[in-house]
PDB file with one MODEL, atoms N, CA, C and O in Angstrom:
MODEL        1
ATOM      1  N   UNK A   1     106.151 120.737  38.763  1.00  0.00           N
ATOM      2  CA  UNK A   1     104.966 120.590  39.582  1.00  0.00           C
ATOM      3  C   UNK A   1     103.806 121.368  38.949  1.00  0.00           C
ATOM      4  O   UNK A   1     103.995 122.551  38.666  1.00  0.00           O
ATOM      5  N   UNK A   2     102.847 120.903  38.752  1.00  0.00           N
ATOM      6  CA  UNK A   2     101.396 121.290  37.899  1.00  0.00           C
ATOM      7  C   UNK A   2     100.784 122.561  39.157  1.00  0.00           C
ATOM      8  O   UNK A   2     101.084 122.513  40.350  1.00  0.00           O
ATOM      9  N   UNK A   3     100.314 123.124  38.821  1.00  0.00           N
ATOM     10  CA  UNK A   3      99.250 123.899  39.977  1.00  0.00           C
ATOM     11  C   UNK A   3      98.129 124.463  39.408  1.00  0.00           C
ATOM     12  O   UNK A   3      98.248 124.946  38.282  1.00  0.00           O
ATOM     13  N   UNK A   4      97.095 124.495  39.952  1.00  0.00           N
ATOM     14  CA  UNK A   4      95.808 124.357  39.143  1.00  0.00           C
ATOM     15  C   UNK A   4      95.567 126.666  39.541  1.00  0.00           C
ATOM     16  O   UNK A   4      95.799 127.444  40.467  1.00  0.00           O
ATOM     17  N   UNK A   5      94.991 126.724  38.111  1.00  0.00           N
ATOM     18  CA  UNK A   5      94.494 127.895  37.563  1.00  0.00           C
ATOM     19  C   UNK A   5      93.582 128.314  37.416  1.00  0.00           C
ATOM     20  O   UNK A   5      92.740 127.417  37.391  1.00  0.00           O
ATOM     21  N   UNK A   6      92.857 129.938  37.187  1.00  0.00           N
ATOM     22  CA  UNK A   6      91.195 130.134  37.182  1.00  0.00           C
ATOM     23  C   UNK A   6      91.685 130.949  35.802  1.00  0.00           C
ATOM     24  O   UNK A   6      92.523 131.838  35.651  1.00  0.00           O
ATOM     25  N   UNK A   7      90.857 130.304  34.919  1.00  0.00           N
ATOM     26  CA  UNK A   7      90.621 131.424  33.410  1.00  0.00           C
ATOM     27  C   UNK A   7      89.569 132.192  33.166  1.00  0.00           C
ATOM     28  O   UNK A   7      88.426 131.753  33.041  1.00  0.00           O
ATOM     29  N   UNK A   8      89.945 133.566  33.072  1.00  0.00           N
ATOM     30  CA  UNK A   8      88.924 134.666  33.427  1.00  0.00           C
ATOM     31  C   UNK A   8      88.725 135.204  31.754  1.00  0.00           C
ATOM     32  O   UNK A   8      89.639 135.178  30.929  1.00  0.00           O
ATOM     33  N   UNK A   9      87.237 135.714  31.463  1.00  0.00           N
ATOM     34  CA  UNK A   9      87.340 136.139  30.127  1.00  0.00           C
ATOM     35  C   UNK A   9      87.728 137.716  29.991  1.00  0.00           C
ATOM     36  O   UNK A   9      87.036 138.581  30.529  1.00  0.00           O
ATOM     37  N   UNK A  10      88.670 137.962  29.373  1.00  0.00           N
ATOM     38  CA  UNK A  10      88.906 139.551  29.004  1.00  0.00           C
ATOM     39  C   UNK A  10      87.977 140.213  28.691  1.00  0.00           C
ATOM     40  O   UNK A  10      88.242 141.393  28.922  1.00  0.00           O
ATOM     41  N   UNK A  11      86.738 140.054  28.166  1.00  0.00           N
ATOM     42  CA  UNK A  11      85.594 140.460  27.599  1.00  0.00           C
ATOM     43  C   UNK A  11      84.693 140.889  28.675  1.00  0.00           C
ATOM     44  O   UNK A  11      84.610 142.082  28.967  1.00  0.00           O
ATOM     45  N   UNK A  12      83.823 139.732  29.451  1.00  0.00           N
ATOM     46  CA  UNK A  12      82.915 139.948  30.182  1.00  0.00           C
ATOM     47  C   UNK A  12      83.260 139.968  31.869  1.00  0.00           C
ATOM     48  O   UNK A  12      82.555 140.404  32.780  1.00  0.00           O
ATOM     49  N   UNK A  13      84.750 139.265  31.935  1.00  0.00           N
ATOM     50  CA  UNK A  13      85.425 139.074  33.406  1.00  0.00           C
ATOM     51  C   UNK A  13      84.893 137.986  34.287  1.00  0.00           C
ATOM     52  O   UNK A  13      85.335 137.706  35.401  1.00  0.00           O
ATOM     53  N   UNK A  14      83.701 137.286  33.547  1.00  0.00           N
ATOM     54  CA  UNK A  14      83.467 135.527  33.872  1.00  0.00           C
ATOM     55  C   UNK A  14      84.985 135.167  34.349  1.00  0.00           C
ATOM     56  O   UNK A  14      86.052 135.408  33.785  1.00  0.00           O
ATOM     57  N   UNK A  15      84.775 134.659  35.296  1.00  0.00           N
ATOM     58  CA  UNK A  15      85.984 132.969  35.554  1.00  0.00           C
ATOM     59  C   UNK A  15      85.045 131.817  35.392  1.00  0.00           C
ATOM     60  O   UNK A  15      84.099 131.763  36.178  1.00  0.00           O
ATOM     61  N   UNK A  16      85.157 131.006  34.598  1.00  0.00           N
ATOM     62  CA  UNK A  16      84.268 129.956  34.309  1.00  0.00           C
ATOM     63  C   UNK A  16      85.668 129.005  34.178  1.00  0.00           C
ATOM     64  O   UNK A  16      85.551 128.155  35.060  1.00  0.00           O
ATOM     65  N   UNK A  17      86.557 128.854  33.670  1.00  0.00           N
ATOM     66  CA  UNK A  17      87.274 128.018  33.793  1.00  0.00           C
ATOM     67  C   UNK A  17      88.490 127.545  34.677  1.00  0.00           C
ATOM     68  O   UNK A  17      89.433 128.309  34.886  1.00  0.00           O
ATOM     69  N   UNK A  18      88.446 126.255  35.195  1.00  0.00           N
ATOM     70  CA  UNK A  18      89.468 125.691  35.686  1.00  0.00           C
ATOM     71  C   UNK A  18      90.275 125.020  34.939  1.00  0.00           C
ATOM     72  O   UNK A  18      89.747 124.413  34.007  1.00  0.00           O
ATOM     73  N   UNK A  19      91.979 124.898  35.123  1.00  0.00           N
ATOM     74  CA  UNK A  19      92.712 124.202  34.835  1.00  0.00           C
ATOM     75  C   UNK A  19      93.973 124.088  35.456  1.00  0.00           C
ATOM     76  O   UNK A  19      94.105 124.852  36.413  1.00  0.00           O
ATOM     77  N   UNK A  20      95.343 123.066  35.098  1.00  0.00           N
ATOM     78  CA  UNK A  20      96.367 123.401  35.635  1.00  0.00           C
ATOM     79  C   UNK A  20      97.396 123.519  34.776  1.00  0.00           C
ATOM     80  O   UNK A  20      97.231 123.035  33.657  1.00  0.00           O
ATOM     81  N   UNK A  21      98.551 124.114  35.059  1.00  0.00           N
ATOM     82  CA  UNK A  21      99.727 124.456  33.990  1.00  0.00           C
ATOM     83  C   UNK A  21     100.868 124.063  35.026  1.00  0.00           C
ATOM     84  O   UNK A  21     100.729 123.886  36.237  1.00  0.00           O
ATOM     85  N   UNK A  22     102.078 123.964  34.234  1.00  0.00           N
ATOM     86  CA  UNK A  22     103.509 123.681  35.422  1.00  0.00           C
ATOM     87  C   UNK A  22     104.113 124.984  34.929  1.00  0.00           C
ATOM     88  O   UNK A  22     104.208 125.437  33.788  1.00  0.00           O
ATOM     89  N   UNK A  23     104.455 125.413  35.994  1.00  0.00           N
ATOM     90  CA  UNK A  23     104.731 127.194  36.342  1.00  0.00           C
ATOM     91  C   UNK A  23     106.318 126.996  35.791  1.00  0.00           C
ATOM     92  O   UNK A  23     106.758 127.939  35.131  1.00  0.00           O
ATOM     93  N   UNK A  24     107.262 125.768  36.028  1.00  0.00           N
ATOM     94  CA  UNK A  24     108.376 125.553  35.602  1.00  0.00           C
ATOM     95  C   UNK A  24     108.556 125.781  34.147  1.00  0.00           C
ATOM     96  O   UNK A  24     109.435 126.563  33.787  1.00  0.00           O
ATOM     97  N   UNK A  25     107.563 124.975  32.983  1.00  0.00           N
ATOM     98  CA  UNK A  25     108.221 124.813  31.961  1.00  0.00           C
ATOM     99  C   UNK A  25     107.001 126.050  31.079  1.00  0.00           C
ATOM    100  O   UNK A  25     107.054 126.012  29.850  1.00  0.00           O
ATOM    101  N   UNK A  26     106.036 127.013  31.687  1.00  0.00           N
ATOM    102  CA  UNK A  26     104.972 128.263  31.575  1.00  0.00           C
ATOM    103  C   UNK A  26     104.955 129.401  32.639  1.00  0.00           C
ATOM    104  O   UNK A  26     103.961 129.867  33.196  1.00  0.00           O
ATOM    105  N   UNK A  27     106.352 129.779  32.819  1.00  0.00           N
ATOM    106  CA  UNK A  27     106.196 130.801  33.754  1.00  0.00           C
ATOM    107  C   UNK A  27     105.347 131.595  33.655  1.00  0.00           C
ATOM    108  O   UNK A  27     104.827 132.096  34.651  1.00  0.00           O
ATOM    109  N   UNK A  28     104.938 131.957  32.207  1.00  0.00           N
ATOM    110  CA  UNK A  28     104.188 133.754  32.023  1.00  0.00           C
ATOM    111  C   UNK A  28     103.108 133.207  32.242  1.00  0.00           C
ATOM    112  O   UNK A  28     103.162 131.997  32.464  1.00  0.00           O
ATOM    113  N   UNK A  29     101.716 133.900  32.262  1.00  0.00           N
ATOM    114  CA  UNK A  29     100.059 133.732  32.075  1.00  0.00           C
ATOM    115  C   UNK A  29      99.527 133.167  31.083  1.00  0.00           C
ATOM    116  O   UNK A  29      99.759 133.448  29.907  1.00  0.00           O
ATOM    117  N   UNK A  30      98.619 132.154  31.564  1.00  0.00           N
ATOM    118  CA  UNK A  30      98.330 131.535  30.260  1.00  0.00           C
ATOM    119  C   UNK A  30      97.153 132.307  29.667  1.00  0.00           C
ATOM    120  O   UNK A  30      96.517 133.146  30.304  1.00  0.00           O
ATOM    121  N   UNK A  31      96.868 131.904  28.182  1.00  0.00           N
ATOM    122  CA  UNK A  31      96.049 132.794  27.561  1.00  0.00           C
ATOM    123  C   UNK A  31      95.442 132.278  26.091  1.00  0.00           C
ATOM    124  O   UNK A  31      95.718 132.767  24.996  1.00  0.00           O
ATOM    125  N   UNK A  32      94.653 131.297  26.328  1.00  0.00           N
ATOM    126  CA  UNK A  32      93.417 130.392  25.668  1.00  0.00           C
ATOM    127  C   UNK A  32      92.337 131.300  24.621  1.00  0.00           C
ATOM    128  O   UNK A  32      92.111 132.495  24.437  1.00  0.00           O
ATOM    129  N   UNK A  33      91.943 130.299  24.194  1.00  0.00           N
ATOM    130  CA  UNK A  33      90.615 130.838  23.330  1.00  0.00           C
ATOM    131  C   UNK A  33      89.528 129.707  23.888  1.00  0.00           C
ATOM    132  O   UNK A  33      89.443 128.586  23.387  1.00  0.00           O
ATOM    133  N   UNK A  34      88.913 130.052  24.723  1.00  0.00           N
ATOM    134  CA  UNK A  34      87.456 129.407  24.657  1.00  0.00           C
ATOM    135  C   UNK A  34      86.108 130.192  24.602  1.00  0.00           C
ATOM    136  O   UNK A  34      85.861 131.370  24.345  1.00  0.00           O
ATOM    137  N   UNK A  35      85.223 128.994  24.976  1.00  0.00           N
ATOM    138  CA  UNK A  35      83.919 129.514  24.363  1.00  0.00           C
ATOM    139  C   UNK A  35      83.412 130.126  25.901  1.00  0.00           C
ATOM    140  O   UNK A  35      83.570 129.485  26.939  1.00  0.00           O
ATOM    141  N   UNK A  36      82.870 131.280  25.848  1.00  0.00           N
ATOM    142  CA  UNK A  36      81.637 132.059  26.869  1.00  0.00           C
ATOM    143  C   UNK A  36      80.623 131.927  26.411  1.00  0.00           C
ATOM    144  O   UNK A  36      80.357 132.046  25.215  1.00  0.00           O
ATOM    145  N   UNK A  37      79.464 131.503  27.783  1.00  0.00           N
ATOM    146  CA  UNK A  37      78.410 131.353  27.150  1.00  0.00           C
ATOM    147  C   UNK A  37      77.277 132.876  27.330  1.00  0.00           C
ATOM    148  O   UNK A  37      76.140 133.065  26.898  1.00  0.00           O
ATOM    149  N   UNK A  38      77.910 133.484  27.898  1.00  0.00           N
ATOM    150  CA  UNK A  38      77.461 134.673  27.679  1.00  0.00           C
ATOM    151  C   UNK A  38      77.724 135.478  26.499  1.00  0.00           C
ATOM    152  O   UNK A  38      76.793 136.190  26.122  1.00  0.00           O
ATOM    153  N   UNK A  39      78.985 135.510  25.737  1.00  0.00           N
ATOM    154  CA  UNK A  39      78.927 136.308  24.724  1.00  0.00           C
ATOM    155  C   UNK A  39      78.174 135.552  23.608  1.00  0.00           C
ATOM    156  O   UNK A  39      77.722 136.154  22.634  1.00  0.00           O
ATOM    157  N   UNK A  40      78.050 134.209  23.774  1.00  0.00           N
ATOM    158  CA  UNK A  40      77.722 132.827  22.524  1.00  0.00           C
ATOM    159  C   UNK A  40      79.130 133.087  21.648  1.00  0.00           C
ATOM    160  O   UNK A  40      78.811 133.369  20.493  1.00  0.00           O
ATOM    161  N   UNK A  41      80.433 133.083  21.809  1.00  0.00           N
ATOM    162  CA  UNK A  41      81.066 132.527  20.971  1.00  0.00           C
ATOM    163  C   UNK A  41      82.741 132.766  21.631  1.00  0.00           C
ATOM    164  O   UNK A  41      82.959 133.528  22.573  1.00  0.00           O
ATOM    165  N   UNK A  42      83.746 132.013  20.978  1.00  0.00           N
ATOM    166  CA  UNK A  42      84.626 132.299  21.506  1.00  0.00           C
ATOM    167  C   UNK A  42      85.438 133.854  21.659  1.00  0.00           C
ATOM    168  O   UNK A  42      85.561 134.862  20.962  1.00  0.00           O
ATOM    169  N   UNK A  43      86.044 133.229  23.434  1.00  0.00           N
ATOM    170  CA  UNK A  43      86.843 134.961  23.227  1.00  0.00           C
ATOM    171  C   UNK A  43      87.922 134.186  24.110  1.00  0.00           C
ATOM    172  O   UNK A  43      87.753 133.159  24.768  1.00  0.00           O
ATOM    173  N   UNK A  44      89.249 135.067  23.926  1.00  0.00           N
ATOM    174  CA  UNK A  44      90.148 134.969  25.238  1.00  0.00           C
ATOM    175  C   UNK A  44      89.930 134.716  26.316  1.00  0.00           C
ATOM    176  O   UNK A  44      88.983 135.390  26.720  1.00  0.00           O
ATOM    177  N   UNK A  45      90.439 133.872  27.262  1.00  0.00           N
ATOM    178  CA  UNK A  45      90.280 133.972  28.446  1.00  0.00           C
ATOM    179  C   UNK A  45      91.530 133.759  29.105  1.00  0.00           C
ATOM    180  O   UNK A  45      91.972 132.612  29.041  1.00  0.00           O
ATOM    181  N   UNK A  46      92.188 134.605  29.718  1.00  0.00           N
ATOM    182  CA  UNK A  46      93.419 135.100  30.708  1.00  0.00           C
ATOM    183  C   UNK A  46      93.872 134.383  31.961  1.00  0.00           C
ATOM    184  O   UNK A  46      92.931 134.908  32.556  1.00  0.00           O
ATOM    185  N   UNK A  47      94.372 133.765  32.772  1.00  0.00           N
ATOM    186  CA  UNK A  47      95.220 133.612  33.689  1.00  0.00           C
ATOM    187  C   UNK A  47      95.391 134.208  34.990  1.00  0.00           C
ATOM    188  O   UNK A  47      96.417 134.826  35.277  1.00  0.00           O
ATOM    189  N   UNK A  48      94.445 134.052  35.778  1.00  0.00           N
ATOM    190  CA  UNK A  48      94.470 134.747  37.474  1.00  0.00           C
ATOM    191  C   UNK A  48      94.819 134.361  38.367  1.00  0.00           C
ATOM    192  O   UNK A  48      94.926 133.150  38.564  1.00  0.00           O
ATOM    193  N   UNK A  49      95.038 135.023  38.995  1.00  0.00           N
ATOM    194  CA  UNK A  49      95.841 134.886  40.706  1.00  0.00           C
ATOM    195  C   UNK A  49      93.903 134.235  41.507  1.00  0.00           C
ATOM    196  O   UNK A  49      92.721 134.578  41.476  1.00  0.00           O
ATOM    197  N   UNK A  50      94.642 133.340  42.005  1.00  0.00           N
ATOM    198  CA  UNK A  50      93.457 133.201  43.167  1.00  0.00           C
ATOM    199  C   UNK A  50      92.722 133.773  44.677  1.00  0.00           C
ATOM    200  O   UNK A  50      91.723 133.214  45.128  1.00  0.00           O
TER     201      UNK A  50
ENDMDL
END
């Protein structure tokens, strides 16, 4: 079962992104590289509780 996620940046602590992951076959936190448009370039962005 998919369940939808907020990706927060480690850097500035923006949540700008939504998505979903299946908690079955990604138990741990997910943990991306996208772009902030506050820093202008990519950084991590982390996996939060809602």
């Amino acid at each position: 079962m998919r369940t939808n996620i907020i990706l927060e940046c480690q850097e500035t602590k923006e949540r700008l992104y939504l998505t979903s992951k299946n908690k079955q076959h990604n138990p741990d936190k997910l943990r991306l590289k996208k772009y902030s448009p506050r820093l202008r370039r990519r950084a991590w962005f982390v996996e939060v509780n809602k």
